[in-house]
PAZAPA-4460 file (N, C-alpha, C; in steps of 0.05 Angstrom, whole numbers, plus 32768, in hexadecimal, padded with zeros to 4 digits):
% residues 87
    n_x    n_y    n_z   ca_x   ca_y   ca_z    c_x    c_y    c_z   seq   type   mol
   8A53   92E8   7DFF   8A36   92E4   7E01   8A2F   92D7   7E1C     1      X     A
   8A17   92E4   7E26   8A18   92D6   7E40   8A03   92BE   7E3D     2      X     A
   8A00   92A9   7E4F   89F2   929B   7E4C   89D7   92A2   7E52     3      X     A
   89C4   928B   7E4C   899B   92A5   7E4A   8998   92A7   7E70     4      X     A
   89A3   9298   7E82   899C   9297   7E93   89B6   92A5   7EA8     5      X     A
   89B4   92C0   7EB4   89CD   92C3   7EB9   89DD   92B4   7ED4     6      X     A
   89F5   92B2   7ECF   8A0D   92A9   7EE2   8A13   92B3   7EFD     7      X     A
   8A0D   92A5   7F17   8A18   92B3   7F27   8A31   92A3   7F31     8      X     A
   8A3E   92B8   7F43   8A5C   92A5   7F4A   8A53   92B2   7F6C     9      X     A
   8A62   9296   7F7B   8A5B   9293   7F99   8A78   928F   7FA3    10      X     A
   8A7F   929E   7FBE   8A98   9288   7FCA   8A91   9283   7FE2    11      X     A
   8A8A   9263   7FF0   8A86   9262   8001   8A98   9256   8016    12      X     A
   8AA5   925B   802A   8ABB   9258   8044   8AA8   924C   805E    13      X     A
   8AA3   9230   805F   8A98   9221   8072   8AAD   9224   8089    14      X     A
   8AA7   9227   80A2   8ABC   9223   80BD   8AA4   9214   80D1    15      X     A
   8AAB   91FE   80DC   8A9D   91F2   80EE   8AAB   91FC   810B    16      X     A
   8A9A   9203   811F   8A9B   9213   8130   8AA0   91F4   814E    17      X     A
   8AB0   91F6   8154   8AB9   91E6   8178   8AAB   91CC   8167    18      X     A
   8AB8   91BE   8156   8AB4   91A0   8151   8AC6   9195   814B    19      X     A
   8AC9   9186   8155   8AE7   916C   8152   8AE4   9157   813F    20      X     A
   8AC7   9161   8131   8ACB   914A   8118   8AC9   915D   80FA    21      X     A
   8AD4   916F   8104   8AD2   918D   80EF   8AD1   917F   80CF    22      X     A
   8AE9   9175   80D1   8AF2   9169   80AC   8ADA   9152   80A4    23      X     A
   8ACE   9148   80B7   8AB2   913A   80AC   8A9F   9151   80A6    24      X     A
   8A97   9160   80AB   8A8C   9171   80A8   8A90   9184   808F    25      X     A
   8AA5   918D   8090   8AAD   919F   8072   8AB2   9186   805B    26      X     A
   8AB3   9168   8061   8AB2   915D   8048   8A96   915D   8045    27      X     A
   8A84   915E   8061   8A61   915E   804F   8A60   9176   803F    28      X     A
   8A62   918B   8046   8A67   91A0   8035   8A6B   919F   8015    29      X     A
   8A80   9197   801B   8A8E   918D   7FF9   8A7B   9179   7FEF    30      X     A
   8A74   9168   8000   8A64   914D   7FEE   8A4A   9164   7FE1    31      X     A
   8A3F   9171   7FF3   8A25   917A   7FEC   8A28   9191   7FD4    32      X     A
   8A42   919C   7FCA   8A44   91AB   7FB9   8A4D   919A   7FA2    33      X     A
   8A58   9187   7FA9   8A68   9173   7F8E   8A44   916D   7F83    34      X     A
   8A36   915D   7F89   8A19   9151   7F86   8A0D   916B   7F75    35      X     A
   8A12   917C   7F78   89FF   918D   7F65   8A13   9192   7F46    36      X     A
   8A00   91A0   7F3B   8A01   91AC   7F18   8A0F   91C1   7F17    37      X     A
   8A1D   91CD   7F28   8A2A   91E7   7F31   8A4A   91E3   7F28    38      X     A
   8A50   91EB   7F1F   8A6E   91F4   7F10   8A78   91FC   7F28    39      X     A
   8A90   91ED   7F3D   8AA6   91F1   7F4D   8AC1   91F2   7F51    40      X     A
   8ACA   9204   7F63   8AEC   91F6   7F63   8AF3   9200   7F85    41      X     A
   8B01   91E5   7F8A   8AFF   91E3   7FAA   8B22   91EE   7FB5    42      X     A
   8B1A   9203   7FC4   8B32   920F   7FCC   8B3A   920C   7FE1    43      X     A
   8B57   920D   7FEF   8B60   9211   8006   8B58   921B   8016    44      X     A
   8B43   9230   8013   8B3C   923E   802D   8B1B   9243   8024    45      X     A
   8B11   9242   8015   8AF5   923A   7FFF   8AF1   9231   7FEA    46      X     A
   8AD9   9233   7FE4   8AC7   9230   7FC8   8AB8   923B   7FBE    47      X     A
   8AC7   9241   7FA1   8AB7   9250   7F8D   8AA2   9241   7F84    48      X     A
   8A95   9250   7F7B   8A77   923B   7F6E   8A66   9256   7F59    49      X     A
   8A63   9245   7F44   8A59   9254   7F2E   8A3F   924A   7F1D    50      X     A
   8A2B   9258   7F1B   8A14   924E   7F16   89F6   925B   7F13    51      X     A
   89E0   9258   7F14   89D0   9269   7F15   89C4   9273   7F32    52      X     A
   89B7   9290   7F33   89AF   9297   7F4F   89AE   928A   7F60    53      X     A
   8994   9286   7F5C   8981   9262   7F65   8996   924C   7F71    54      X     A
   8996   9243   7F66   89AB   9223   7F63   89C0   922F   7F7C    55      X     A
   89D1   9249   7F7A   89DF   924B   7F8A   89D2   9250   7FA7    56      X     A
   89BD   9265   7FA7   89A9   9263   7FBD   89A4   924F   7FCC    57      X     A
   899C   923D   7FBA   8990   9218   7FC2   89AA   9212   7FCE    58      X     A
   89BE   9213   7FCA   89D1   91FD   7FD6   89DC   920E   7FEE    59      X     A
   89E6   9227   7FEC   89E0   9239   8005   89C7   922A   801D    60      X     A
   89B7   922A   8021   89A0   9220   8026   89A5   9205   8027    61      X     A
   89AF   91F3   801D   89B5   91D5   8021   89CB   91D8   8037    62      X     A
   89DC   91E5   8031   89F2   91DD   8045   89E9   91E8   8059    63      X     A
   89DF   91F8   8060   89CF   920A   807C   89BE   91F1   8085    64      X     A
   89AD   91E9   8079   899F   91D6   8082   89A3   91BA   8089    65      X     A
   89BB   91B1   807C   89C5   918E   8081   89D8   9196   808D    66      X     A
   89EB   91AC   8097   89FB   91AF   80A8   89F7   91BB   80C9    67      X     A
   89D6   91C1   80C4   89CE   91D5   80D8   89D3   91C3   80F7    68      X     A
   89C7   91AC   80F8   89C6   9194   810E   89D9   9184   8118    69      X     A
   89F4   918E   8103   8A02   9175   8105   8A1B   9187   8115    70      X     A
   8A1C   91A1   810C   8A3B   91A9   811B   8A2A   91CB   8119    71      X     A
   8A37   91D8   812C   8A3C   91FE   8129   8A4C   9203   8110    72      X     A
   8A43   921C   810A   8A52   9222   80F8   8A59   923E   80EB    73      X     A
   8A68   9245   80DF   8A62   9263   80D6   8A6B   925E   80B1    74      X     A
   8A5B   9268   80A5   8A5E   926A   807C   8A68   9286   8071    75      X     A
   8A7B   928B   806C   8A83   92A4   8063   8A77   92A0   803F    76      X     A
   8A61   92AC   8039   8A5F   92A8   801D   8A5D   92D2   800E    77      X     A
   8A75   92C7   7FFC   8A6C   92D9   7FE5   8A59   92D3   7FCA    78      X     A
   8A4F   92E2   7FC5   8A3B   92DF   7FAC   8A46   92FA   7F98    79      X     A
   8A48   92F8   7F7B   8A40   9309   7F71   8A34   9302   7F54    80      X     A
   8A27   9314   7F4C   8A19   9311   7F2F   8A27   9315   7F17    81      X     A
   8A45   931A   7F1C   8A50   9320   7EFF   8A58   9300   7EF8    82      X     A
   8A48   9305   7EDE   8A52   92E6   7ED0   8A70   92E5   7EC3    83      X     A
   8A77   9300   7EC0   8A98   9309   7EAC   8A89   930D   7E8D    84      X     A
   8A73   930B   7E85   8A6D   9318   7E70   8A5D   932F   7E69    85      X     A
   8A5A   933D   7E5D   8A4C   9358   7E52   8A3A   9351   7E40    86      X     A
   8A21   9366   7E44   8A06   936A   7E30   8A0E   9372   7E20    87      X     A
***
């Protein structure tokens, strides 16, 4: 059964671009995904993140925006809409 609101699943791959304080940077990353209601698990080379549209949108959008000033950067994000359950 799926839940009333459907599930999306995200993977997002932060790389800070010519910065020498890179690992401060991808821990803001992590802080700003740990802080939310979003179901995670933090990988060696990304992060999955599971949750609704929205919510994942929003934090997409957070990290773009509290990372935008502080370092370059490039976000490899996947999104898709399969929650793993059927109608």
């Amino acid at each position: 059964m799926c839940p009333m609101e459907k599930i999306a699943a995200c993977e997002i791959s932060f790389t800070p671009i010519g910065s020498s304080g890179y690992l401060n940077h991808i821990e803001k990353v992590l802080d700003i995904i740990k802080v939310t209601d979003l179901e995670y698990s933090i990988g060696i080379l990304s992060t999955t993140i599971r949750g609704s549209k929205k919510e994942i949108l929003n934090l997409i959008n957070s990290i773009y925006n509290e990372l935008d000033d502080i370092c370059d950067f490039t976000m490899d994000i996947k999104i898709s809409n399969i929650c793993g359950c059927k109608n």
